[in-house]
FIKOLZA-1660 file (N, C-alpha, C; in steps of 0.1 Angstrom, whole numbers, plus 5000, padded with zeros to 4 digits):
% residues 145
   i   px   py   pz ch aa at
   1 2079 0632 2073  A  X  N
   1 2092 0630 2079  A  X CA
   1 2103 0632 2069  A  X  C
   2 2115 0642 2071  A  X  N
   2 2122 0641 2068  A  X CA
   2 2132 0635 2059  A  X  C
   3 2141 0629 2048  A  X  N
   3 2153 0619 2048  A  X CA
   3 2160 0614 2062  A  X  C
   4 2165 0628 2070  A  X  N
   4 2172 0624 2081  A  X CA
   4 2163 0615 2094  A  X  C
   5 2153 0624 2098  A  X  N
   5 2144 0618 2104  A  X CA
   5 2142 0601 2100  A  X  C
   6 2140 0595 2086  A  X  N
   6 2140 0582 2085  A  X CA
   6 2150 0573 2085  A  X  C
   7 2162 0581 2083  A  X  N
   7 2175 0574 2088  A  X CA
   7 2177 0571 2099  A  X  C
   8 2176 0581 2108  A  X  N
   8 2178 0581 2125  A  X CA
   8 2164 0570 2129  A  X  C
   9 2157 0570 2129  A  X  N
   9 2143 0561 2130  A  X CA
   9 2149 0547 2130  A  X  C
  10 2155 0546 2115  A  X  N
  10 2155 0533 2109  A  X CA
  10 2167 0527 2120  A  X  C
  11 2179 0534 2123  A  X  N
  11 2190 0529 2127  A  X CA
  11 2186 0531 2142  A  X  C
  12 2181 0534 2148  A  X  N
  12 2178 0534 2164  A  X CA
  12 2166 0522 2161  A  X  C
  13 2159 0518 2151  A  X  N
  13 2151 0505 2153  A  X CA
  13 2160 0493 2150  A  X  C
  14 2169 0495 2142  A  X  N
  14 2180 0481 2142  A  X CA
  14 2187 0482 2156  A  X  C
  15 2191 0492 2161  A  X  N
  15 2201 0494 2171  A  X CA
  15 2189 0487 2184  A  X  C
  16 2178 0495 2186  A  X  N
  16 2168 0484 2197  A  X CA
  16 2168 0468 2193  A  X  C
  17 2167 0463 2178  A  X  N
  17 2165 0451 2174  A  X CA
  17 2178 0446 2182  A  X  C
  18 2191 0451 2174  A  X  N
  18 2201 0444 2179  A  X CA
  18 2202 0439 2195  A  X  C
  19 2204 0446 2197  A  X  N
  19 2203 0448 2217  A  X CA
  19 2195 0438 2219  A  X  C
  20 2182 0441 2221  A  X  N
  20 2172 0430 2225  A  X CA
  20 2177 0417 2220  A  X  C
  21 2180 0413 2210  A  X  N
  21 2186 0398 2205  A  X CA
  21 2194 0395 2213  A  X  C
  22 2212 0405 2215  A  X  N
  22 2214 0399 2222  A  X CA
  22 2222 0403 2235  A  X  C
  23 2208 0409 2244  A  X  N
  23 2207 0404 2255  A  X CA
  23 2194 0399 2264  A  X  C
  24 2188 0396 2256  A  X  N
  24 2174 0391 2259  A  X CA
  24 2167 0377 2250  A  X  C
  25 2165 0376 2237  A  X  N
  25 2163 0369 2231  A  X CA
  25 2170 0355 2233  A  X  C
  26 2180 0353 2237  A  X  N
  26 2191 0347 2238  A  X CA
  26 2187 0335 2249  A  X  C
  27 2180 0339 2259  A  X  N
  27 2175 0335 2270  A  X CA
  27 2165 0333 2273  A  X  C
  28 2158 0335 2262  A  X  N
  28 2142 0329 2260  A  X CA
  28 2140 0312 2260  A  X  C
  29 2131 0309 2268  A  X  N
  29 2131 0296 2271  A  X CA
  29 2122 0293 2259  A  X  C
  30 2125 0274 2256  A  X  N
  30 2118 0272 2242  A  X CA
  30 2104 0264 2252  A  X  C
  31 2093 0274 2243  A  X  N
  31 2080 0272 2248  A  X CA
  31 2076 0260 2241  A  X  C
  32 2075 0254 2229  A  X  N
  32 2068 0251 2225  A  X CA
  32 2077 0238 2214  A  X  C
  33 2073 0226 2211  A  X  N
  33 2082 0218 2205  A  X CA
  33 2085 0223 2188  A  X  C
  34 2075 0229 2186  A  X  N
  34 2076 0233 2174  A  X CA
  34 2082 0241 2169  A  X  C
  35 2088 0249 2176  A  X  N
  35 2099 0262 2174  A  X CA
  35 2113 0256 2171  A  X  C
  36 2121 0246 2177  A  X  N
  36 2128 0240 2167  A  X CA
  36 2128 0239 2154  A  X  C
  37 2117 0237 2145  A  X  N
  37 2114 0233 2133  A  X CA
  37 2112 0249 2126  A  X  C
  38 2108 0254 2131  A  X  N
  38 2105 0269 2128  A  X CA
  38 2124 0277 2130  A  X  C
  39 2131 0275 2135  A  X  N
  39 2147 0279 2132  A  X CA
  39 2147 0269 2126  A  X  C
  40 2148 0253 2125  A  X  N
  40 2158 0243 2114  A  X CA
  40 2149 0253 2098  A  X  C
  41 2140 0256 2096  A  X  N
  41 2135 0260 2081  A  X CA
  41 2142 0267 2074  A  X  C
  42 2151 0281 2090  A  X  N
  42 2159 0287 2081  A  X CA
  42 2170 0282 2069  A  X  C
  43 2168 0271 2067  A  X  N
  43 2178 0261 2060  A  X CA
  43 2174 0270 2044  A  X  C
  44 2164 0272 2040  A  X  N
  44 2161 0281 2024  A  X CA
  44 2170 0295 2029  A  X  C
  45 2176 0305 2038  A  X  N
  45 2183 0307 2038  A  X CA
  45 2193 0309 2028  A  X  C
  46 2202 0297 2029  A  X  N
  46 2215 0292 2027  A  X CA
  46 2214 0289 2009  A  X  C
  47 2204 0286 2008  A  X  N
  47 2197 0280 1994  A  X CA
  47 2194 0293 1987  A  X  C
  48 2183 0300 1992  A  X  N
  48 2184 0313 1987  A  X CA
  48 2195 0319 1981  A  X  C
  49 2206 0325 1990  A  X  N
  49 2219 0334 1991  A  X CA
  49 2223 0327 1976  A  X  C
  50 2225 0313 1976  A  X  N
  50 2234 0305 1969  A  X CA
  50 2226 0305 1950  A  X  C
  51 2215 0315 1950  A  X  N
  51 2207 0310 1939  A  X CA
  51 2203 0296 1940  A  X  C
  52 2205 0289 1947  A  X  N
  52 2201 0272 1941  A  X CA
  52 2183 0271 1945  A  X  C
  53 2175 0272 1935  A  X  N
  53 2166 0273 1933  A  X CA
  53 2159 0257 1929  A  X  C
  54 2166 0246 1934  A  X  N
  54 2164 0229 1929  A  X CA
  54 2149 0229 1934  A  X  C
  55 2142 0220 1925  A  X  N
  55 2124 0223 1925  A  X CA
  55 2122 0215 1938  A  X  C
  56 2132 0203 1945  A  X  N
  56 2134 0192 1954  A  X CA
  56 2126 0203 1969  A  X  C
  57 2138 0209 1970  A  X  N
  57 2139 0220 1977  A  X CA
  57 2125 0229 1983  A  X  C
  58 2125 0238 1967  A  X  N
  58 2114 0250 1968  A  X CA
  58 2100 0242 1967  A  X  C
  59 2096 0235 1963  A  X  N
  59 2080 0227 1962  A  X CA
  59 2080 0222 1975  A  X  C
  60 2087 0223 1988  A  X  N
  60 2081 0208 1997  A  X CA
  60 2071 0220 2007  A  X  C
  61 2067 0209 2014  A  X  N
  61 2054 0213 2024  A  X CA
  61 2060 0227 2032  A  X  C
  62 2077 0230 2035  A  X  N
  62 2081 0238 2046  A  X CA
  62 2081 0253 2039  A  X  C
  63 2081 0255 2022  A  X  N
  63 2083 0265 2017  A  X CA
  63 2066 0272 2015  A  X  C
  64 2059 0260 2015  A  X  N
  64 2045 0265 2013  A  X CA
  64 2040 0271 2021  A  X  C
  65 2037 0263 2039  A  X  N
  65 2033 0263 2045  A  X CA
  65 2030 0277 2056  A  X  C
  66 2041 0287 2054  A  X  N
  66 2043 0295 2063  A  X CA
  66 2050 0307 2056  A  X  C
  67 2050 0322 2054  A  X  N
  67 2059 0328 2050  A  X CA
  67 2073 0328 2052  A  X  C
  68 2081 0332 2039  A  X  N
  68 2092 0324 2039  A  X CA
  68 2102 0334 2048  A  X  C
  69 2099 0352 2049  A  X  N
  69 2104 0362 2055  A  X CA
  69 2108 0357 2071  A  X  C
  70 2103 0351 2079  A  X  N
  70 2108 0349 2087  A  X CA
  70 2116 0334 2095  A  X  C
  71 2119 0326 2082  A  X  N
  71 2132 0316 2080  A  X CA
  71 2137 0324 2073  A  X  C
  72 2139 0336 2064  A  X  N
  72 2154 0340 2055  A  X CA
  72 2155 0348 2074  A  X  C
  73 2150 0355 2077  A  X  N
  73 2156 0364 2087  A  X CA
  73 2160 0357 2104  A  X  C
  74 2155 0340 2107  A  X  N
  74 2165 0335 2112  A  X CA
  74 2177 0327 2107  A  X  C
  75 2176 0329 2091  A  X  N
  75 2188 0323 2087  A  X CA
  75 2197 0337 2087  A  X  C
  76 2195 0347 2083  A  X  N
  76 2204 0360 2086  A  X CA
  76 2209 0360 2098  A  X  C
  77 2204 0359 2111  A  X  N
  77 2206 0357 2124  A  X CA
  77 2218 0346 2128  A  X  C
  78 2212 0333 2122  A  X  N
  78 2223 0321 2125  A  X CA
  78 2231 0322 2117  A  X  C
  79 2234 0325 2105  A  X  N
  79 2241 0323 2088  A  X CA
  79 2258 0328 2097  A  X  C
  80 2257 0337 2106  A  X  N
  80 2278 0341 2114  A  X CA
  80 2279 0329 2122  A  X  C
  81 2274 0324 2124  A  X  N
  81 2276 0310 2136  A  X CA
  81 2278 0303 2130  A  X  C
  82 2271 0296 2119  A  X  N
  82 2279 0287 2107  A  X CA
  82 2286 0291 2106  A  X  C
  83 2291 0302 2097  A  X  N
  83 2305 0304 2093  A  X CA
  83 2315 0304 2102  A  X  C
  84 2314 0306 2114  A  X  N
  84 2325 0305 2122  A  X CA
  84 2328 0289 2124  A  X  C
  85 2319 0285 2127  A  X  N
  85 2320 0265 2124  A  X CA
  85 2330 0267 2115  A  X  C
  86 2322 0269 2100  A  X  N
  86 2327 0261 2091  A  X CA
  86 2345 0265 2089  A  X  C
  87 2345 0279 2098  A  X  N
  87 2362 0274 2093  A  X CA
  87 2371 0259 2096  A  X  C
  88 2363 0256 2112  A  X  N
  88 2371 0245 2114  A  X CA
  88 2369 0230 2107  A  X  C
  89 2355 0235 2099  A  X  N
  89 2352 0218 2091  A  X CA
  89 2345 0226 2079  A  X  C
  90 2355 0224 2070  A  X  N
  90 2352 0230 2057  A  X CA
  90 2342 0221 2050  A  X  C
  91 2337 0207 2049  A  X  N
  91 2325 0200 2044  A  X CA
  91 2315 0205 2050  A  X  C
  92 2315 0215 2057  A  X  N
  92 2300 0216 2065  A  X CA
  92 2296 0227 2059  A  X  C
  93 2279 0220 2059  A  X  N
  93 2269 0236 2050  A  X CA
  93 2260 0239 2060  A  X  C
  94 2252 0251 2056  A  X  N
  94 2243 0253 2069  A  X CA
  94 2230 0240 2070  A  X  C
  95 2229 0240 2059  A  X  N
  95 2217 0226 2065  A  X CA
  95 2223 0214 2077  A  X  C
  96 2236 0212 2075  A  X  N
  96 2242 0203 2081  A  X CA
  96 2244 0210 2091  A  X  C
  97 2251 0220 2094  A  X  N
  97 2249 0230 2106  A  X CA
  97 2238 0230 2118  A  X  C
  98 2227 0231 2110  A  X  N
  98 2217 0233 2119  A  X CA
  98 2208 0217 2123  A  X  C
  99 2213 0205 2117  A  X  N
  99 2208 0196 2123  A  X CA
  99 2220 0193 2134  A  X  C
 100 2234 0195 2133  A  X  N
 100 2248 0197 2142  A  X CA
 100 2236 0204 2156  A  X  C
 101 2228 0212 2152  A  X  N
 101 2224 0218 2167  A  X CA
 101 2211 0217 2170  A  X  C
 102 2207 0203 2162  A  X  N
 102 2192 0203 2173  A  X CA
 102 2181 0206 2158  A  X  C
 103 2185 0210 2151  A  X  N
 103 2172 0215 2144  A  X CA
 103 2168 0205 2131  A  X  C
 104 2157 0203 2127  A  X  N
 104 2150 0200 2115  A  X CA
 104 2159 0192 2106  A  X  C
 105 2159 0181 2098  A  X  N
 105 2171 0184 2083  A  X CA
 105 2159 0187 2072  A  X  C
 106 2167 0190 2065  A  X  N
 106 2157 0194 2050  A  X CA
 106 2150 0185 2045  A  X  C
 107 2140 0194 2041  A  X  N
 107 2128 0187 2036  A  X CA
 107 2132 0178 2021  A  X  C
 108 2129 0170 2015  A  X  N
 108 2130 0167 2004  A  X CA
 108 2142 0163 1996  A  X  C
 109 2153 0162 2010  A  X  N
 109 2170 0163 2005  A  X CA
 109 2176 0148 2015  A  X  C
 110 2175 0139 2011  A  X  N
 110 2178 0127 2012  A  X CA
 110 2190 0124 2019  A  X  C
 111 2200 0133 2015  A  X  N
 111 2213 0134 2021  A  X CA
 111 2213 0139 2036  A  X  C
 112 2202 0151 2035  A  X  N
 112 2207 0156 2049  A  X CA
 112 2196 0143 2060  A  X  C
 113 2185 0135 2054  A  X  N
 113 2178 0126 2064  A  X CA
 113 2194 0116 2067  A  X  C
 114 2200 0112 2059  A  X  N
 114 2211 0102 2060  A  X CA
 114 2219 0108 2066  A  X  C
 115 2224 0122 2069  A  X  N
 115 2234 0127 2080  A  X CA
 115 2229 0128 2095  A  X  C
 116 2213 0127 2092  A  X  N
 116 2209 0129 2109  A  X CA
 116 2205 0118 2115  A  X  C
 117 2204 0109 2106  A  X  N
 117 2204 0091 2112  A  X CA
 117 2219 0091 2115  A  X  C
 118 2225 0092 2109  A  X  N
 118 2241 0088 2107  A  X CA
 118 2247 0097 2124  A  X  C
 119 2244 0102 2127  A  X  N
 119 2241 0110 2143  A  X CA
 119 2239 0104 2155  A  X  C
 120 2229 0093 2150  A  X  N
 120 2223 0087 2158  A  X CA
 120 2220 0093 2174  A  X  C
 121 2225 0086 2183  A  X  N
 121 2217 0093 2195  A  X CA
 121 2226 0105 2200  A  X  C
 122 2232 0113 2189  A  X  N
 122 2241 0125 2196  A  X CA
 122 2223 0135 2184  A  X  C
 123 2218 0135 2182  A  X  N
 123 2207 0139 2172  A  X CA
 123 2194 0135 2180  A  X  C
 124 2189 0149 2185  A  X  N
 124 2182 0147 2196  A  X CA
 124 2169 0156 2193  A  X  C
 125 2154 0152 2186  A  X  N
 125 2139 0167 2184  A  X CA
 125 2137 0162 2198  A  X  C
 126 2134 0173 2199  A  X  N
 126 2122 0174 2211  A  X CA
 126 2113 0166 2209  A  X  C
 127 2103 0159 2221  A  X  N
 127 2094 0154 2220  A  X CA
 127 2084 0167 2220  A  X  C
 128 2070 0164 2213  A  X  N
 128 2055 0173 2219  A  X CA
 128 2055 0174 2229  A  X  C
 129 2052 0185 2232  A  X  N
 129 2046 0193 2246  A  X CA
 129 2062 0194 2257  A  X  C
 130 2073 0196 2249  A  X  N
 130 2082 0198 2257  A  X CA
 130 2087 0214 2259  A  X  C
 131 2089 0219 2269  A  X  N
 131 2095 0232 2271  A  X CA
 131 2102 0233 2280  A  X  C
 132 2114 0245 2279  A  X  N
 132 2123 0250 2291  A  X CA
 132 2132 0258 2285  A  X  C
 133 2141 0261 2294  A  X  N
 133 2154 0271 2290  A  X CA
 133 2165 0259 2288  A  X  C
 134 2171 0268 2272  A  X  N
 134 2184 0259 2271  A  X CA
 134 2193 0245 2279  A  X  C
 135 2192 0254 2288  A  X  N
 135 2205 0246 2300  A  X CA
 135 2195 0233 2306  A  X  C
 136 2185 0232 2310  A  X  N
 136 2175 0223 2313  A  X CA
 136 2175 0215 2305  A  X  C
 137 2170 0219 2293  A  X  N
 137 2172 0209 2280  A  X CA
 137 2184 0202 2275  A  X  C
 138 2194 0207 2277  A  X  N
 138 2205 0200 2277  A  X CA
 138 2213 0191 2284  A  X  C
 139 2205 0194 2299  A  X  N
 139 2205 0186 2311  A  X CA
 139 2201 0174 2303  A  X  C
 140 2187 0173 2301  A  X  N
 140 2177 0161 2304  A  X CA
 140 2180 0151 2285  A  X  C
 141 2183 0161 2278  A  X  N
 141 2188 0158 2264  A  X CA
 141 2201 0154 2262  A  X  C
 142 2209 0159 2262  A  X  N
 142 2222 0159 2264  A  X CA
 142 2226 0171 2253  A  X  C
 143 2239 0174 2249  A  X  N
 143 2247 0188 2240  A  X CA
 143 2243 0177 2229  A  X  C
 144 2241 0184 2217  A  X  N
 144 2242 0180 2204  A  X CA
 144 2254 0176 2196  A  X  C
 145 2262 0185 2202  A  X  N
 145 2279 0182 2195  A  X CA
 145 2287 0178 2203  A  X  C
% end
């Protein structure tokens, strides 16, 4: 194949990626309780980008356990949504962000367990063996923020 050929390839496979995200992905019901925890990880993300490489961080059970490519590529995904937050609340980082919506706090980082107690019952995991679409779950849960 060509140079051109793998240009046009590559950009009609982002261009199908994009699309499908968002108008389908979007509306995928959460199957499984565990899939919160699998988006809160993208929290190495944010750590990544920033160089901060603190051993606290990279050594815990979440960096080991699972390849790290697909928490950097839902933190790529969520990383414009924080930023749009954070204009209006400039203390906020994406770890704090993403416990703000339901997800995980960091493993091994003291501060963010003390921000999602400090939440109290607006800080809501799923229980096991829970599933539905968004809107259900926020029915029976309540909004995060």
């Amino acid at each position: 194949m060509n140079k051109i050929g793998i240009i046009i390839f590559s950009l009609f496979t982002i261009i199908i990626l994009f699309v499908n995200y968002n108008h389908f992905s979007k509306n995928i019901p959460i199957s499984y309780y565990d899939e919160e925890e699998w988006v809160g990880q993208s929290y190495f993300y944010q750590f990544y980008i920033n160089h901060n490489f603190d051993r606290n961080i990279w050594d815990s059970n979440s960096s080991k356990d699972q390849p790290m490519l697909t928490k950097f590529v839902f933190g790529y995904w969520i990383y414009p949504e924080y930023l749009k937050m954070k204009q209006y609340n400039k203390e906020l980082d994406y770890s704090k962000f993403l416990i703000l919506n339901g997800f995980n706090p960091v493993d091994g980082l003291p501060q963010y367990h003390t921000f999602a107690k400090s939440l109290g019952d607006n800080f809501v995991t799923l229980p096991v063996g829970i599933a539905g679409f968004t809107e259900n779950l926020i029915n029976v849960y309540g909004q995060y923020i």
